[in-house]
C-alpha positions as CSV (number, residue, x, y, z in Angstrom):
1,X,-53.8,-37.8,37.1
2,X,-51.2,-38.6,39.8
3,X,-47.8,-37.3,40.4
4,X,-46.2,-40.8,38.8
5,X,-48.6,-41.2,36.4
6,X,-47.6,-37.9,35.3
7,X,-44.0,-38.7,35.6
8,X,-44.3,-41.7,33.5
9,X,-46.6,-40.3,30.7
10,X,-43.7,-37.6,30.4
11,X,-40.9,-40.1,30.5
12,X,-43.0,-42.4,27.6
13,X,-43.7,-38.9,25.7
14,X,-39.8,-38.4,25.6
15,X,-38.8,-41.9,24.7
16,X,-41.8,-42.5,21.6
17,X,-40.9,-38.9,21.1
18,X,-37.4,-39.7,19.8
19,X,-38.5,-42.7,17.9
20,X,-41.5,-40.5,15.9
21,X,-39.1,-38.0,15.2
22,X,-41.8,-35.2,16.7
23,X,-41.9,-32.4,18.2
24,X,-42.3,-32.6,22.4
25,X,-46.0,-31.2,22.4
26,X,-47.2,-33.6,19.6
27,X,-45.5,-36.6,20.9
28,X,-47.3,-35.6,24.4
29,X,-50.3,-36.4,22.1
30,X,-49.4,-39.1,20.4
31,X,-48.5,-41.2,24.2
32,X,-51.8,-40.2,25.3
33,X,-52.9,-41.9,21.8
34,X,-51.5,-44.7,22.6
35,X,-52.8,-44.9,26.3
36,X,-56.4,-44.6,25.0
37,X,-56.0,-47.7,22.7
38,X,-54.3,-49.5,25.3
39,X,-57.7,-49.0,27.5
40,X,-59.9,-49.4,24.4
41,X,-58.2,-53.0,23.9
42,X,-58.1,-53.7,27.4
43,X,-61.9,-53.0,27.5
44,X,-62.9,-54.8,24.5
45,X,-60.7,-57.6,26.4
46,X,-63.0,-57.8,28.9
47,X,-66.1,-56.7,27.1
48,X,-64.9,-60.8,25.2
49,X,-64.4,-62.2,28.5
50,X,-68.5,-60.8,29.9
51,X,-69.8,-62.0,26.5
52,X,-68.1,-65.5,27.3
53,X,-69.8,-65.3,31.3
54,X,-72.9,-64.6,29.6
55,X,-73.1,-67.1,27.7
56,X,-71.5,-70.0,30.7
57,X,-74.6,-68.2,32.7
58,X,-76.8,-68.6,29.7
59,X,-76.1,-72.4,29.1
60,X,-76.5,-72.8,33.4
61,X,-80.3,-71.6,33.1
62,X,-81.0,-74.0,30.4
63,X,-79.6,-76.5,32.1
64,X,-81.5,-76.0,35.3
65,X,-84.6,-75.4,33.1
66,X,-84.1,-78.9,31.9
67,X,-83.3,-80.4,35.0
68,X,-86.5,-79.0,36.8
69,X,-88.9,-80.2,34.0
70,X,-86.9,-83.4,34.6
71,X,-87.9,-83.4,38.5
72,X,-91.7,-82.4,37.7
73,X,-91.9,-85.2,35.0
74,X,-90.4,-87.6,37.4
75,X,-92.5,-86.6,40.3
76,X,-95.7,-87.1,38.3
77,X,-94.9,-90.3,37.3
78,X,-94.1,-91.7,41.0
79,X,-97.6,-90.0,42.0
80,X,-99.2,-92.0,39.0
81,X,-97.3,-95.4,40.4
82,X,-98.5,-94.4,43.9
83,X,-94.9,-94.3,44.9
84,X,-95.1,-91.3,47.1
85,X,-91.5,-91.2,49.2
86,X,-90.3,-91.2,45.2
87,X,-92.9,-88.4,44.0
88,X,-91.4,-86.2,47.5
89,X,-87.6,-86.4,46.5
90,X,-88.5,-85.4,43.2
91,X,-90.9,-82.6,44.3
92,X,-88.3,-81.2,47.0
93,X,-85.2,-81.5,43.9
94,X,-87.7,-79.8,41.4
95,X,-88.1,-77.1,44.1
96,X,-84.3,-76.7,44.8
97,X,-83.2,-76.3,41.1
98,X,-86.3,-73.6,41.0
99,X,-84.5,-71.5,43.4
100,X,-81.2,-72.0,41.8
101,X,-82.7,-71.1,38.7
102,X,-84.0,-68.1,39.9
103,X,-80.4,-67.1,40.9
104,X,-79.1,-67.9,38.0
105,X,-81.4,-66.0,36.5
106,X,-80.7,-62.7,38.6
107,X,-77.3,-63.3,37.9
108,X,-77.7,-63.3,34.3
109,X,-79.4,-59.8,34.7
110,X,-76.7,-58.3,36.8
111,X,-74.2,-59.8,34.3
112,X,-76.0,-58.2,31.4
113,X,-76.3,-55.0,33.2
114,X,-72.3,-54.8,33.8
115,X,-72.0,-55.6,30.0
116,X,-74.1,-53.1,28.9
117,X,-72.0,-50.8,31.1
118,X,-68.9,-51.6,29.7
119,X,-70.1,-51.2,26.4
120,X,-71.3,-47.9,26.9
121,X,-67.4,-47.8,28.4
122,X,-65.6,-48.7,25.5
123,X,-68.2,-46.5,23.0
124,X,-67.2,-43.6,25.4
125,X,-63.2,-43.9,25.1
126,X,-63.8,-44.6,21.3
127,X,-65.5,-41.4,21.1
128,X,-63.0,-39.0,23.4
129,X,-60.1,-41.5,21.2
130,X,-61.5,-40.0,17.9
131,X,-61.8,-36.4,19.5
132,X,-58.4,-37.0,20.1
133,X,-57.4,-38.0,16.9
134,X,-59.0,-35.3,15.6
135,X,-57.4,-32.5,17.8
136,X,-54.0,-34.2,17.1
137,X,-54.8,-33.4,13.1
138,X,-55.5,-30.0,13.8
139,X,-52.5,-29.6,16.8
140,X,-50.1,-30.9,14.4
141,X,-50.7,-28.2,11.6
142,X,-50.4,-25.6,13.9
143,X,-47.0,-26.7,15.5
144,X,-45.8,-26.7,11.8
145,X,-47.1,-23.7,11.0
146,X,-45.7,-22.3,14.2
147,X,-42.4,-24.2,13.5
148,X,-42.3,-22.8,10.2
149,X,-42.8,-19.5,11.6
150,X,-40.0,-19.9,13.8
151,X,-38.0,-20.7,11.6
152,X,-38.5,-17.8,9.0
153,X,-37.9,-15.5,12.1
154,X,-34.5,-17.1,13.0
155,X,-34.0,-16.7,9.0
156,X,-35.1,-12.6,8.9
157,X,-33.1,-12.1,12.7
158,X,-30.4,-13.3,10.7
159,X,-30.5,-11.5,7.6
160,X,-27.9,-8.8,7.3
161,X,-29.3,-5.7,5.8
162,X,-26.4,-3.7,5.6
163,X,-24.4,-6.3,3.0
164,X,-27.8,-6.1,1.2
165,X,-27.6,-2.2,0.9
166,X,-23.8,-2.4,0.2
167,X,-24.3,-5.3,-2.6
168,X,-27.2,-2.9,-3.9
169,X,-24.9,0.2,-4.2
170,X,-22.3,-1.9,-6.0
171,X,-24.8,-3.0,-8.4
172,X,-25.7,0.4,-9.0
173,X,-22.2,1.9,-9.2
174,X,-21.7,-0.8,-11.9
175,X,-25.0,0.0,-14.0
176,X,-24.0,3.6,-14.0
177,X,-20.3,2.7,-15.4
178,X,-22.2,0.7,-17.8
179,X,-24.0,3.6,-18.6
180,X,-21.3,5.9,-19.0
181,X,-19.2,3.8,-21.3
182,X,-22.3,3.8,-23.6
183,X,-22.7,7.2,-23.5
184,X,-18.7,7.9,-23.8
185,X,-19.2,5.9,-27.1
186,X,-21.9,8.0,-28.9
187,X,-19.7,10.5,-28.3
188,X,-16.5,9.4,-29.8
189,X,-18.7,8.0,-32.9
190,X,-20.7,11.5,-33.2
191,X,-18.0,13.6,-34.8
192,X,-17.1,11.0,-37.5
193,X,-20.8,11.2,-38.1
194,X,-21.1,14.6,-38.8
195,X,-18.1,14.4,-41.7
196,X,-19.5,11.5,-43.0
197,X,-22.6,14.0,-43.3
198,X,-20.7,16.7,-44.4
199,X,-18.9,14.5,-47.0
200,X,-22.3,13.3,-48.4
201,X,-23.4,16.7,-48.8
202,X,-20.1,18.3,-50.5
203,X,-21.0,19.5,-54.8
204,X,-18.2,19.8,-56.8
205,X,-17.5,22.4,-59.3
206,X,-18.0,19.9,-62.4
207,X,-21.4,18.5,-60.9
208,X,-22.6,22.3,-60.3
209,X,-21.6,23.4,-64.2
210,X,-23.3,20.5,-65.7
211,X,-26.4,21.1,-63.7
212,X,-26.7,25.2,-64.8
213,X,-26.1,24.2,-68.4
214,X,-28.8,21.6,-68.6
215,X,-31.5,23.7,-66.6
216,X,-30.4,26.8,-69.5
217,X,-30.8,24.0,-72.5
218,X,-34.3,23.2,-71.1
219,X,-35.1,27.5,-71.0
């Protein structure tokens, strides 16, 4: 590839690049894409316009085949009148549309020849086309994934540890307040429970008497 073909498959890279919305080295593939369909329609143009000379060639040969039977029918027919001068035009015509028949015959061959050339053309760019395509597919997930990369290593570069540690430790400072308060409570409510313990198991005098004299009644 030349210097300005270069320069211009860069210069359409940047400009379809902007309207895909793509990234530089997929919208590199994407213009080279595009410049293989261009060549694949230009071929199939042609490829048309060879079909359409074949078949102008075609319609020639059958039209000299017709004339030269013409000339041999004719020239019999002026030997059968014995009209010989008649019977040699027609003999010397039949012989000149022979030899152009035979060219356009050869040129029918060579014709088909260059058609089956730029068939095998236009299969070939199909082909490295879908190669391409492929490879795009496959390009195209690894720039995301090598975007995406990027971008979680602008995201970590950027991520300030030490407010993370010092939001930590706050956290922690306030789950051990927490913890203290709770623990300051069940101590403040721990003597209360102990004479409320005590109370429940204070006898008085009355309860103890009646007790002894029932347990003597019972001896």
């Amino acid at each position: 590839m030349g210097i300005f073909k270069r320069l211009k498959t860069i210069t359409m890279a940047e400009v379809n690049g902007l309207l895909d919305g793509l990234e530089d080295p997929i919208a590199m593939l994407n213009e080279y894409s595009r410049e293989f369909e261009k060549e694949i329609t230009k071929g199939q143009q042609a490829l048309a316009r060879q079909i359409f000379v074949e078949k102008k060639q075609a319609a020639l040969i059958s039209q000299t085949k017709a004339l030269v039977d013409k000339r041999t029918r004719q020239a019999k027919l002026a030997i059968e009148q014995g009209e010989e001068a008649i019977a040699k035009l027609a003999v010397q015509e039949k012989l000149n549309q022979e030899k152009t028949l035979q060219l356009y015959v050869d040129q029918l061959e060579s014709l088909k020849g260059q058609t089956q050339i730029l068939v095998e053309k236009i299969d070939q760019l199909k082909e490295t086309y879908n190669q391409l395509q492929q490879k795009k597919i496959l390009l195209a997930s690894r720039a995301n994934v090598a975007q995406s990369m990027k971008q979680i290593q602008k995201v970590t570069v950027s991520f300030n540890t030490d407010d993370v540690a010092r939001g930590v430790a706050r956290a922690e400072e306030k789950i051990l307040l927490m913890e203290a308060e709770v623990q300051a409570g069940n101590q403040f409510a721990a003597p209360l429970a102990q004479i409320d313990t005590a109370y429940d198991r204070y006898v008085s005098d009355e309860e103890l008497n009646k007790e002894l004299e029932k347990i003597k009644s019972e001896l």
